[in-house]
C-alpha positions, -999 to +999 in steps of 0.1 A: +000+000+000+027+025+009+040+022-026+007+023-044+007+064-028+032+080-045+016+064-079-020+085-070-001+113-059+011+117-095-015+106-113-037+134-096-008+158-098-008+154-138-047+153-137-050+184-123-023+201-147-040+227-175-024+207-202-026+225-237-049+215-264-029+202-299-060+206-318-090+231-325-124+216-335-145+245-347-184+239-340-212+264-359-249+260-357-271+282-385-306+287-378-330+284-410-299+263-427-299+233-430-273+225-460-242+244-476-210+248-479-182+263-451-149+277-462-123+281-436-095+309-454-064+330-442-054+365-451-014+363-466-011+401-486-045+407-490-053+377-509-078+350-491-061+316-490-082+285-483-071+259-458-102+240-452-141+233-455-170+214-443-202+207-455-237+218-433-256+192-420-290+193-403-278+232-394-244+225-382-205+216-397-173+208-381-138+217-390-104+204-371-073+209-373-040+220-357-022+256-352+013+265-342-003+294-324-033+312-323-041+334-355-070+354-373-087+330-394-121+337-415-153+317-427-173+320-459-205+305-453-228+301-482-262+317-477-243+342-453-234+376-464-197+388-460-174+367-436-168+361-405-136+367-387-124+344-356-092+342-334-087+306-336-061+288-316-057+245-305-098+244-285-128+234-287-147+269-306-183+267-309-197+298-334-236+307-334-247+331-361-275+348-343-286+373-374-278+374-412-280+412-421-264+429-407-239+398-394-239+390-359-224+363-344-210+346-311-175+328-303-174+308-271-140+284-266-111+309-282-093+323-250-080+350-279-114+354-292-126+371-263-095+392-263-099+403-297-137+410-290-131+429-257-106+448-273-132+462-302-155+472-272-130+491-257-125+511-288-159+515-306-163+546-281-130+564-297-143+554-332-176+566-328-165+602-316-137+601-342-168+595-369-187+622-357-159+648-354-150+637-389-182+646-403-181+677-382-149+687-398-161+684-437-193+704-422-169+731-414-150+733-442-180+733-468-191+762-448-157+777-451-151+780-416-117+770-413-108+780-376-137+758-365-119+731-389-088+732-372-105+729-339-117+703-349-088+687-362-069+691-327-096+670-310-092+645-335-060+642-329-063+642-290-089+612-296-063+592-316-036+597-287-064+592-259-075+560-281-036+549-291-031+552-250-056+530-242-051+501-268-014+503-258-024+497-222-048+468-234-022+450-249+003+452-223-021+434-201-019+407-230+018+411-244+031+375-243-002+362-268-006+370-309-034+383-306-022+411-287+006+416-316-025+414-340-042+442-324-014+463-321-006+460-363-043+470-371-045+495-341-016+514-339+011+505-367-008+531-393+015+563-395+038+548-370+071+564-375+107+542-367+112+553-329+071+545-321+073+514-339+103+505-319+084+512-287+055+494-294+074+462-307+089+461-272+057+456-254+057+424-264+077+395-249+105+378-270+086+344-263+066+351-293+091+350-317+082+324-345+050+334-345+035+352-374+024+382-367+054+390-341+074+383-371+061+403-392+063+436-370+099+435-367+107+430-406+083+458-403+104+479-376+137+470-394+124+484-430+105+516-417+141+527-399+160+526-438+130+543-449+127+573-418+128+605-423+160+621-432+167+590-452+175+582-492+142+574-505+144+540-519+138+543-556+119+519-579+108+512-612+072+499-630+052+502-654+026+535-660-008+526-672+004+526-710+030+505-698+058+530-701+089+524-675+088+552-650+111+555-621+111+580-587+143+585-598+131+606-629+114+632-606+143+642-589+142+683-585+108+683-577+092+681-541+075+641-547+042+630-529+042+588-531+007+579-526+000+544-520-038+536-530-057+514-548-092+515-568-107+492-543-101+503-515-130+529-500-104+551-479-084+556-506-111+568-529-127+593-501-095+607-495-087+613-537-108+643-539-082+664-513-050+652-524-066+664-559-070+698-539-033+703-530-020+689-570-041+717-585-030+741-560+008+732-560+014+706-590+031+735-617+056+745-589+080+718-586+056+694-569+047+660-582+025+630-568+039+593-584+005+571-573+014+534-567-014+517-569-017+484-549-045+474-575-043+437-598-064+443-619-059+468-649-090+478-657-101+484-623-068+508-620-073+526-649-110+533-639-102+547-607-076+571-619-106+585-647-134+584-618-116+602-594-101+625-615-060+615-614-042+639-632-007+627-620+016+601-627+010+565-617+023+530-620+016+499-605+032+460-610-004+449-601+009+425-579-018+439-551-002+437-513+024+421-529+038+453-547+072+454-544+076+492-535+051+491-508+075+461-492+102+487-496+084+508-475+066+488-450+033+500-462+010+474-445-021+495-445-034+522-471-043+549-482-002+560-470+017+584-485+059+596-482+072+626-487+104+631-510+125+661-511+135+672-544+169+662-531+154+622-530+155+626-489+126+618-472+105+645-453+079+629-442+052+604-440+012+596-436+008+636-435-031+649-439-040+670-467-037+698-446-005+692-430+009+685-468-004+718-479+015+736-452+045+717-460+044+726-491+039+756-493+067+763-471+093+738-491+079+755-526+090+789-512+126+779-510+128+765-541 
């Protein structure tokens, strides 16, 4: 008996351990579906890559698998509008759709899930004011009330720091899982210059390394500090719409706006009209904007520039997210934009229309 003891000590010992899961099973249940098709798919540069699907039966499906670590994964469900994104990881995840238009949904089982989700809660308040101020600010300006506009504009930016605080203080709470990296790349990387990528790349801990998305932010850290300000822009070459070589190179002497866009991409599209503002205002004086469109298709490119009215130069390789200047110069979001002296240093980067119309205007003057 006295050696049978030590045996149950360490079986319950192990029984009690929180050993981890090597395998997710993801559960859903559709109401008013009873057959279909679900496609489980991963974002890599913009493009949707499928890694799975299941069939609906009697209302529900099944997928498993296995993950290295948890990661943003999303579902195309036929008979459901849009898809659905979920922070899967190695557990037992059980989704319920409970309405169709507009999509709501619920995720039990993902420990990273709920992160995600209680992170959007924490800043639908700061988007909701920013949306309103926004709209405030285009009020002002149609009414030509400008010192009202830049009132405005200061509170925006007081959100943004107030929100950028907050998010960085979620995250800390959360810095040794990927889905606290994946918050802080969609939350905070935008307009991040060297030194503040630097510092939020540190909030993380080194544990994470090998993981996707921790990856990914410091190739992102290491290319935006050769592409800082007060650095050699890097040049590049492709093709214009006519498919005419044109390089950055070729605009050197001129003060060059690099806007990174693309036709589908809604941001992009309600920003043109500005930046169209500032080219009529400033483009015979030694200013220039080179587009770079992160488009693939051709057409869709070349309808765009016409819609929106595009009168500068642009070029593309059409390779989408996978452009090879916008690698060059970690541009992981758009619309972006970089400021090149006519000298081929860079000034600047991610400026407003309004901040690039002072610049100019003061750079012009020396000229």
């Amino acid at each position: 008996m006295k050696k049978i003891i030590p045996l149950l000590l360490v079986f319950a010992f192990f029984a009690c351990q929180n050993i981890e899961q090597e395998s997710y099973t993801l559960t859903g249940k559709l109401d008013n579906q009873t057959t279909g098709m679900v496609y489980l798919q991963d974002r890599v540069s913009g493009q949707m890559i499928p890694l799975d699907s299941a069939s609906i039966e009697n209302g529900t499906f099944t997928l498993e698998g296995t993950m290295d670590y948890p990661q943003m994964y999303y579902l195309q469900i036929e008979g459901v509008p849009g898809r659905l994104s979920i922070f899967m990881e190695n557990s037992d995840i059980d989704l319920t759709i409970t309405q169709r238009e507009p999509l709501v949904y619920e995720v039990t089982g993902s420990e990273s899930h709920d992160i995600y989700q209680e992170l959007n809660q924490l800043v639908e308040p700061y988007e909701e004011k920013l949306r309103s101020l926004q709209k405030e600010v285009i009020n002002a300006e149609i009414a030509g009330d400008t010192p009202t506009a830049d009132q405005l504009r200061e509170k925006i930016a007081q959100t943004e720091e107030l929100q950028k605080a907050e998010v960085k203080r979620f995250i800390s709470l959360h810095n040794d899982k990927s889905v606290a990296v994946f918050i802080a790349t969609r939350q905070l990387m935008h307009g991040a210059g060297p030194d503040e990528l630097r510092e939020i790349f540190a909030l993380f801990d080194p544990s994470l390394k090998g993981t996707r998305y921790y990856d990914e932010m410091e190739i992102s850290v290491l290319t935006m500090e050769r592409v800082a300000n007060g650095k050699p822009a890097v040049d590049f070459t492709l093709d214009n719409p006519q498919g005419e070589k044109v390089s950055l190179s070729d605009l050197r002497g001129n003060v060059v706006l690099i806007s990174f866009w693309a036709s589908w991409c809604p941001y992009c599209r309600e920003s043109n009209p500005e930046l169209v503002k500032v080219y009529e205002k400033y483009g015979d004086d030694k200013f220039e904007v080179l587009g770079v469109s992160l488009d693939r298709n051709h057409e869709a490119w070349v309808k765009g520039i016409e819609e929106d009215g595009l009168q500068w130069i642009h070029v593309s390789d059409l390779k989408g997210w996978q452009s090879d200047p916008a690698a060059e110069y970690a541009v992981r979001s758009i619309p972006q934009n970089v400021l090149v002296g006519a000298d081929g240093t860079i000034l600047g980067r991610n400026l407003k229309y309004y901040e690039l119309d002072e610049k100019l205007e003061d750079l012009l003057s020396e000229m």
